[in-house]
C-alpha positions in Angstrom: 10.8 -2.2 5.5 14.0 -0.8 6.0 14.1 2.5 4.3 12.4 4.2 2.0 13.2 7.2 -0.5 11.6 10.1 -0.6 11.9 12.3 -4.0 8.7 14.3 -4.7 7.3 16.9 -2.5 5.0 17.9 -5.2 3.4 17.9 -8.7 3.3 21.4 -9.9 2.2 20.6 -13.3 -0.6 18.3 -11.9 -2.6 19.6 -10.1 -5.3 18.3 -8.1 -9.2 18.0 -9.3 -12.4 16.4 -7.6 -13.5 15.1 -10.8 -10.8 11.9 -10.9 -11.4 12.2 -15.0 -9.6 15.8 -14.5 -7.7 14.8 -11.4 -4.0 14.9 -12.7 -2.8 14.5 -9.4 -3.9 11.1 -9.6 0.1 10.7 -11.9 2.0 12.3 -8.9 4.4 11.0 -7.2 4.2 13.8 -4.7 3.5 13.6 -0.8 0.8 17.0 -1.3 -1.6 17.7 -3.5 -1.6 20.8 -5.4 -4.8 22.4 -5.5 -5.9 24.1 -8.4 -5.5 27.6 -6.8 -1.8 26.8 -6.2 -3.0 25.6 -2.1 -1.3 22.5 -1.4 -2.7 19.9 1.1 -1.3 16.9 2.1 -2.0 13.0 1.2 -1.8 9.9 3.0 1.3 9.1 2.4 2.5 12.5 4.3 1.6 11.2 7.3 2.9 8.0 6.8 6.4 9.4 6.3 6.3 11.8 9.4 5.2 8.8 11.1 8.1 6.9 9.8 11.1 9.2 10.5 9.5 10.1 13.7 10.2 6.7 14.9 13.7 6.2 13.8 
Protein backbone atom coordinates (compact mmCIF):
# COMPACT_ATOMS: atom_id res chain seq x y z
CA UNK A 1 0.00 0.00 0.00
CA UNK A 2 1.02 3.35 -0.56
CA UNK A 3 -1.27 5.60 1.25
CA UNK A 4 -4.25 5.53 2.82
CA UNK A 5 -7.02 8.20 3.79
CA UNK A 6 -8.13 8.71 6.86
CA UNK A 7 -11.73 10.58 7.30
CA UNK A 8 -13.63 9.34 10.39
CA UNK A 9 -12.40 9.69 13.87
CA UNK A 10 -15.77 8.80 15.08
CA UNK A 11 -19.46 7.78 14.81
CA UNK A 12 -21.35 9.96 17.16
CA UNK A 13 -24.67 8.88 16.10
CA UNK A 14 -23.63 5.19 16.38
CA UNK A 15 -22.71 4.29 19.08
CA UNK A 16 -21.22 1.20 20.28
CA UNK A 17 -23.40 -1.94 21.89
CA UNK A 18 -22.23 -5.58 22.97
CA UNK A 19 -25.23 -7.03 21.60
CA UNK A 20 -24.07 -6.84 17.67
CA UNK A 21 -28.08 -6.78 16.86
CA UNK A 22 -27.89 -3.24 18.72
CA UNK A 23 -24.30 -2.55 17.93
CA UNK A 24 -24.59 0.42 15.46
CA UNK A 25 -21.08 0.88 15.54
CA UNK A 26 -20.81 -2.02 13.50
CA UNK A 27 -21.89 0.97 10.21
CA UNK A 28 -18.84 3.22 11.34
CA UNK A 29 -16.38 4.20 9.54
CA UNK A 30 -14.64 5.52 12.58
CA UNK A 31 -11.11 4.57 14.04
CA UNK A 32 -12.97 4.61 17.97
CA UNK A 33 -15.88 3.35 19.17
CA UNK A 34 -18.25 5.43 20.97
CA UNK A 35 -19.57 3.87 23.90
CA UNK A 36 -22.93 4.30 24.87
CA UNK A 37 -22.02 6.68 27.87
CA UNK A 38 -20.35 9.02 25.32
CA UNK A 39 -16.51 7.01 26.39
CA UNK A 40 -14.71 6.40 23.33
CA UNK A 41 -12.27 3.50 23.00
CA UNK A 42 -10.27 2.65 20.20
CA UNK A 43 -10.58 -0.26 17.39
CA UNK A 44 -8.14 -2.15 15.53
CA UNK A 45 -7.73 -0.19 12.93
CA UNK A 46 -6.36 2.68 15.40
CA UNK A 47 -3.49 0.95 15.93
CA UNK A 48 -2.92 0.05 12.62
CA UNK A 49 -2.85 3.69 11.56
CA UNK A 50 -0.40 4.81 14.45
CA UNK A 51 1.58 1.97 13.27
CA UNK A 52 1.50 3.23 9.82
CA UNK A 53 2.41 6.91 9.99
CA UNK A 54 4.87 5.95 12.73
CA UNK A 55 6.82 4.31 10.13
CA UNK A 56 6.82 6.78 7.36
Amino acid sequence: MDSAFWFTFAGYNLPHHPDPRRDLDLASYGVVRVLEDGRREPKEVFGALVAAYAAS
